[in-house]
C-alpha positions in Angstrom: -22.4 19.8 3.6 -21.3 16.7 1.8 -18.4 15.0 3.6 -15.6 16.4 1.0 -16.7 19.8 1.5 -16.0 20.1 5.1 -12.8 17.5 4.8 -9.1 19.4 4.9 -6.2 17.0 3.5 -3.9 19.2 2.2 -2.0 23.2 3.4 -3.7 24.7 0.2 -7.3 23.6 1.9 -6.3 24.8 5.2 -5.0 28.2 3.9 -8.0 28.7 1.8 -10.8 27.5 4.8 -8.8 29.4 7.6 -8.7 32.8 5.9 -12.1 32.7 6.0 -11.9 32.6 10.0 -13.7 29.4 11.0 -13.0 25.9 11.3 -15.8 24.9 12.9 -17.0 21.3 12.0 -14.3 20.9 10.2 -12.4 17.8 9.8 -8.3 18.1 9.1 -7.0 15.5 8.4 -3.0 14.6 8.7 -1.4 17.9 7.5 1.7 19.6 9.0 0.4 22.6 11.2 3.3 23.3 12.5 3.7 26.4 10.5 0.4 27.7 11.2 -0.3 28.4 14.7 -1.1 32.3 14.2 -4.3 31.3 11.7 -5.1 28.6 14.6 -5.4 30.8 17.3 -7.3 33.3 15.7 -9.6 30.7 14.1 -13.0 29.9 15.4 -11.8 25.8 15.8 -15.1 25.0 18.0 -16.5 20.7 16.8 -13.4 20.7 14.7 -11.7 17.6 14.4 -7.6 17.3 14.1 -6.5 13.8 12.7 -2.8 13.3 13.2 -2.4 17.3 12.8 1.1 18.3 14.4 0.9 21.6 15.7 2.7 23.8 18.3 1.7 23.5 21.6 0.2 26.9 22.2 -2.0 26.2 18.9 -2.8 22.7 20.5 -3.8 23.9 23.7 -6.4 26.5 22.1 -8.0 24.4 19.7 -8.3 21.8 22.8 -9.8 24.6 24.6 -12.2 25.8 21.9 -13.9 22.4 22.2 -11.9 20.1 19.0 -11.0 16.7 19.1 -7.7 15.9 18.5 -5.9 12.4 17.6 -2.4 13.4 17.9 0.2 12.1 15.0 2.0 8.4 16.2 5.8 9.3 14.8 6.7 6.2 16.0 4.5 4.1 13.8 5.8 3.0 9.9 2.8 4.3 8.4 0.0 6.8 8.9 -3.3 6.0 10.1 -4.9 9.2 9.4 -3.7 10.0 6.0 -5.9 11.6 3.7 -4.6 11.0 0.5 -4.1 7.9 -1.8 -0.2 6.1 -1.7 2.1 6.4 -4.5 4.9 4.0 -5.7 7.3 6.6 -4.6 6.0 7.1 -1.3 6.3 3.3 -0.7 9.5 2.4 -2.5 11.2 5.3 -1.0 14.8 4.1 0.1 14.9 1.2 -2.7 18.0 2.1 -3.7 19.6 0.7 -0.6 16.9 -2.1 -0.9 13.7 -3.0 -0.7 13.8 -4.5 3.2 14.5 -0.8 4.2 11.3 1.2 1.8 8.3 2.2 4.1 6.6 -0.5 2.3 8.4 -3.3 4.0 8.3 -1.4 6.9 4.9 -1.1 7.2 4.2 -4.8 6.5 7.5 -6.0 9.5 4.9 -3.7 11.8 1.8 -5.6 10.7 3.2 -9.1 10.9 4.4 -7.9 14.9 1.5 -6.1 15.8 -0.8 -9.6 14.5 1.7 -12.0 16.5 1.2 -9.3 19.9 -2.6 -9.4 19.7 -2.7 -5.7 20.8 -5.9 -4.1 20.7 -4.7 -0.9 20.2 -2.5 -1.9 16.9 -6.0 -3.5 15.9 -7.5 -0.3 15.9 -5.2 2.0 14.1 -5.3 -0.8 11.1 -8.9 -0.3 10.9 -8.5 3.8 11.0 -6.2 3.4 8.5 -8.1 1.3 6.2 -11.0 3.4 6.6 -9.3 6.6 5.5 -8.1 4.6 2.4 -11.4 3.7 1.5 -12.6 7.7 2.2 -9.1 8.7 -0.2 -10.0 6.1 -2.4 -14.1 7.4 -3.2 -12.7 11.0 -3.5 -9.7 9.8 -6.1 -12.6 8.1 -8.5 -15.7 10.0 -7.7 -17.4 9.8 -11.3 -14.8 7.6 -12.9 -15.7 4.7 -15.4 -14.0 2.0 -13.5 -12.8 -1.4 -14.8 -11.4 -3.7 -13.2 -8.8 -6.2 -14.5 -7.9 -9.1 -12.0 -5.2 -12.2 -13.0 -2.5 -14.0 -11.3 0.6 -12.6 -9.9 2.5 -15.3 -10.9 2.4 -13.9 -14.6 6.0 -13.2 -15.3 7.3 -10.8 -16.8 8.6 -11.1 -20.9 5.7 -13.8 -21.6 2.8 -13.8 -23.9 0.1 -13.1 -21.3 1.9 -10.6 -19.4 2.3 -8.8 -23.1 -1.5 -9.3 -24.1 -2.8 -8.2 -20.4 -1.0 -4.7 -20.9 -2.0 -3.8 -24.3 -5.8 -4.5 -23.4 -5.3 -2.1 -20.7 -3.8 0.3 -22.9 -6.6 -0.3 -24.8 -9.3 0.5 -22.0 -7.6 3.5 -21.3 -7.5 4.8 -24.5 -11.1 4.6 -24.9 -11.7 6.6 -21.1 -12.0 4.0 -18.7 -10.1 3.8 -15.4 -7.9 0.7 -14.9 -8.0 -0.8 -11.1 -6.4 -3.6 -10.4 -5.3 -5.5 -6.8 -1.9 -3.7 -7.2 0.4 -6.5 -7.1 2.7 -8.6 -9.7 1.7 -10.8 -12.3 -1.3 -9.3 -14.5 -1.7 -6.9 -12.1 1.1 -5.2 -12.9 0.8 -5.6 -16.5 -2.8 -4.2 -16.5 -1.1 -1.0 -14.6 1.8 -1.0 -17.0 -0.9 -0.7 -19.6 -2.8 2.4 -18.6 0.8 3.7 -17.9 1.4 3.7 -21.3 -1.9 4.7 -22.7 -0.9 8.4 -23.6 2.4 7.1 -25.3 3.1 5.9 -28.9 2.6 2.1 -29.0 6.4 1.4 -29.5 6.7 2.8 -25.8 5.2 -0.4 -24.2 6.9 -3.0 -26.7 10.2 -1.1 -25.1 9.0 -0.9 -22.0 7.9 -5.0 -22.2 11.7 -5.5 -22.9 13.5 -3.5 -20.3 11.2 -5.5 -17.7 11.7 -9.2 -18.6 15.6 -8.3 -17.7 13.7 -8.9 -14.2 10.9 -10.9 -14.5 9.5 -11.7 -10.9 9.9 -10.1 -7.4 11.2 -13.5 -6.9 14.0 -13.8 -5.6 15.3 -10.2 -5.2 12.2 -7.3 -4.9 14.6 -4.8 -5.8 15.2 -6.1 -8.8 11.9 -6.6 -9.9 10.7 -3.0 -8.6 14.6 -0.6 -9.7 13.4 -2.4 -13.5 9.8 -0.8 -13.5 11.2 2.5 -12.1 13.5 2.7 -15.2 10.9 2.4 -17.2 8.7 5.2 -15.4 12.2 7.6 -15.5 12.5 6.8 -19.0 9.0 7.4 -19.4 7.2 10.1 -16.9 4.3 10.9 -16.4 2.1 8.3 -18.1 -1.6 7.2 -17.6 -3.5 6.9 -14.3 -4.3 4.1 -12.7 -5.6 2.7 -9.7 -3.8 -0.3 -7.7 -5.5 -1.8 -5.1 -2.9 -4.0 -2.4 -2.7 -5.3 0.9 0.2 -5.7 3.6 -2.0 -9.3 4.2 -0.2 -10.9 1.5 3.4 -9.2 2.6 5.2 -11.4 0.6 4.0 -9.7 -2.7 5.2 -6.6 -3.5 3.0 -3.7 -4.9 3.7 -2.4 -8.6 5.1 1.0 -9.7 2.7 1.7 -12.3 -0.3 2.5 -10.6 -0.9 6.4 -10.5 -2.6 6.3 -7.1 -2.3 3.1 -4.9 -4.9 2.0 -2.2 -2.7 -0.4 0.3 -4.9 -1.9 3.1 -3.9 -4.2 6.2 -7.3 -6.1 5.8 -7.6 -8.4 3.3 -11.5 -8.7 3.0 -12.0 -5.2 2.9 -10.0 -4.3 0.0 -11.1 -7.2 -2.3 -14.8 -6.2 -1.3 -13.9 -2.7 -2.0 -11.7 -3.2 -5.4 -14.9 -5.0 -6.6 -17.8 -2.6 -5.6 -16.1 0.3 -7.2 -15.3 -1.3 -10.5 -18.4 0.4 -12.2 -18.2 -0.5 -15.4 -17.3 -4.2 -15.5 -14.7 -6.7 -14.5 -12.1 -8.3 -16.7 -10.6 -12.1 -15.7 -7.4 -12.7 -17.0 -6.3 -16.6 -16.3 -5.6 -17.1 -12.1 -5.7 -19.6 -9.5 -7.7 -19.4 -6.6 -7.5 -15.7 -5.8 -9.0 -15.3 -9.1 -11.6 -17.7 -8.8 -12.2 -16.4 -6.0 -13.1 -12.6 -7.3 -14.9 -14.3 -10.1 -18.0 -15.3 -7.0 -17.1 -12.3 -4.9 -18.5 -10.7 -8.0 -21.1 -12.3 -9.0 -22.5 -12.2 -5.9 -23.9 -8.7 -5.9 -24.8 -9.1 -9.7 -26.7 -12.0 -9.2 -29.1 -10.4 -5.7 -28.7 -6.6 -8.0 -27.7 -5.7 -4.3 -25.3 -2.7 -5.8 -28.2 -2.3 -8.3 -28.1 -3.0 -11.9 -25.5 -5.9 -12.8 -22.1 -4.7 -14.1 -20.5 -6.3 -16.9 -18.2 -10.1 -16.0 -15.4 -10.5 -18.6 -13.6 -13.9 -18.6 -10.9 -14.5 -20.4 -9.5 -17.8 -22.1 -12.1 -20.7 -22.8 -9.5 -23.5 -22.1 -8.9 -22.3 -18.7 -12.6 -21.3 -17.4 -14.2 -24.6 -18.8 -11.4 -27.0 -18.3 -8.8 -26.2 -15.7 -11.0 -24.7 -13.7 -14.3 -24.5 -14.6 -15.4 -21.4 -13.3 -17.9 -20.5 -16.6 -20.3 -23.3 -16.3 -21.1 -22.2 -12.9 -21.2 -18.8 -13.7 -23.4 -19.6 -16.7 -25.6 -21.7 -14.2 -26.2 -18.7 -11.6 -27.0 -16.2 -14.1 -29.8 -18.5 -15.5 -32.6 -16.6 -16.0 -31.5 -13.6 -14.4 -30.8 -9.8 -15.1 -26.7 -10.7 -14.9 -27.3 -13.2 -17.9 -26.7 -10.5 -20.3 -23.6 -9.3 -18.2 -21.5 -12.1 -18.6 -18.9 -13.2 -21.7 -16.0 -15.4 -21.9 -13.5 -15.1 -24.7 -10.6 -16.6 -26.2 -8.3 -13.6 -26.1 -7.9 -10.3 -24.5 -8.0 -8.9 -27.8 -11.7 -9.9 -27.7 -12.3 -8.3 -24.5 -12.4 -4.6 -25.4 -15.6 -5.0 -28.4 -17.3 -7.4 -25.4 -17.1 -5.3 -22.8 -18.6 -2.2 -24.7 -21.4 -4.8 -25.9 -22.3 -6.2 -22.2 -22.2 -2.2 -21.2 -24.9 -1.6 -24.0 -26.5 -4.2 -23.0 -26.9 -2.4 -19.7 -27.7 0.7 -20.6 -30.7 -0.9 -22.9 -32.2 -2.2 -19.3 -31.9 0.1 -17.2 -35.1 1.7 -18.0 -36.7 -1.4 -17.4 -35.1 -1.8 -14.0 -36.0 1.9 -12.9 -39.8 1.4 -14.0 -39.7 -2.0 -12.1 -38.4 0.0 -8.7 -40.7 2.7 -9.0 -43.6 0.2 -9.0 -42.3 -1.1 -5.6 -40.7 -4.4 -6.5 -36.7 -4.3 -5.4 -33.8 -6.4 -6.3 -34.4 -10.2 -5.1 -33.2 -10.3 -1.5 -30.8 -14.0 -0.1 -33.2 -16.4 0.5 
């Protein structure tokens, strides 16, 4: 079986895989059994494996004795290492009405910033269980999606220019199918998420929704603020466009947004900007940054340049002025890509209303080589390895 077959993460899975009397190999994986210890003790539950399950204890004791592994649930913990399923902006900013300090969110980051000054072993290890069944929630939520990524500053504030132009290109992008991720934050994260939000509306819904937001325009100084403004938006406006926001408790001091659909939160910093980057598919988008940008930029054209993920996906930079003169990160690009298969991945552009017609161009440009590449593999010669 492929892993998502034999993985439980909801009651409606468990109900459906227990009637048919066997649990066997199964993995479940943090849902409430609490209500279900007649199916459990009448289940075959022999190499089953319970991940922060609660159950009764008569349940417990005879799927113990049937020979599965359980990893009890840790109520005292602000978060849940074992969850199954992605975050949403209502899960984390529940409580915001009496403030942000007291949301699971902050929560969860006041844990992080203890458990790093401690040292503890233990704390160590339910970060990286946690992070790990992000990434497993994350693969399931975009299994066969066209992802693009969109990556930019969070200092872009809210009621400017940039922050207008970074949400009507991902409108844009989601009009035409594609799955906006970005790192989840502020800035032109947000905006991108805003975006796809509104993709499904008419286009006066995000010119509204751009002015009900600058009334706040950073998480600076008051969070609440900043996050009670994008939640009257979503109230005025439900249910809008998926999206995927990618944020870490490392960087505590910014906030994730409330647009993104599903949100991915790790504790470890290098995974999730590895993992926001490898599962952008279909190309990357750089709106104007500093050094977290710049830094993206190289974390992606590092794969592209050995084809270690395969074929190169498509590098979008955006504004000339600031990638050749502020900081140059296009001649360098340029450089690397000499010569190589990413050479035809890579565009910079003046605006993002550019971006949309070049990315769709680099992606065509892709699709024309991958015949190429596939006939080059089959006659034994790989992707060029580090030196």
């Amino acid at each position: 079986m492929a892993s998502e077959d034999f993985e439980i993460e909801t009651l409606a899975e468990f109900d459906r895989v227990v009637a048919r009397g066997s649990l066997s190999g199964y993995r479940i994986q943090s849902v409430d059994l609490s209500g279900r210890t007649l199916p459990l003790l009448s289940a075959d539950t022999m190499n089953a494996v319970f991940l922060g399950c609660p159950m009764e204890p008569d349940a417990l004791a005879k799927v113990r004795a049937d020979g599965a592994l359980v990893f009890p649930p840790l109520p005292d913990l602000p978060f849940n290492p074992y969850r199954g399923l992605l975050y949403t902006a209502d899960e984390l900013f529940a409580g915001l009405g009496t403030g942000y300090e007291n949301t699971p969110d902050a929560h969860a980051y006041a844990w992080f910033q203890q458990a790093k000054a401690d040292g503890d072993i233990f704390s160590s290890m339910l970060r990286t269980i946690h992070d790990d069944a992000i990434s497993d929630a994350l693969d399931e939520r975009l299994l066969d999606a066209r992802v693009v990524g969109v990556m930019g500053g969070h200092a872009m504030a809210r009621g400017t220019d940039e922050y207008a132009g970074a949400a009507r290109l991902a409108r844009e992008l989601g009009r035409r199918g594609l799955t906006i991720a970005t790192g989840g934050g502020p800035g032109a994260m947000e905006a991108a998420n805003l975006g796809a939000y509104t993709a499904p509306f008419e286009d006066e819904v995000l010119a509204e929704a751009l002015e009900l937001l600058a009334k706040a325009p950073s998480f600076v100084p008051s969070v609440t603020d900043w996050a009670q403004a994008a939640f009257e938006v979503r109230t005025r406006w439900p249910r809008g466009g998926d999206s995927i926001g990618i944020p870490t408790w490392f960087y505590g001091h910014e906030p994730p947004n409330a647009f993104a659909g599903h949100i991915a939160k790790y504790f470890a910093n290098a995974t999730r900007e590895d993992g926001l980057l490898a599962r952008c598919t279909a190309g990357v988008i750089f709106l104007p940054g500093a050094a977290g940008t710049v830094q993206e930029i190289f974390d992606n054209a590092t794969p592209n340049y050995y084809e270690s993920r395969g074929e190169p996906t498509p590098m979008v930079l955006v504004n000339r002025a600031h990638w050749t003169e502020r900081l140059p990160a296009w001649p360098l690009l340029q450089s690397l890509a000499k010569e190589r298969p990413m050479a035809s991945r890579i565009a910079l552009v003046d605006s993002v209303a550019e971006v949309p017609d070049a990315l769709a161009e680099l992606s065509a440009q892709r699709q024309k080589q991958l015949p190429h590449r596939n006939a080059r593999l089959a006659v034994g010669a790989g992707p060029t390895r580090p030196a």
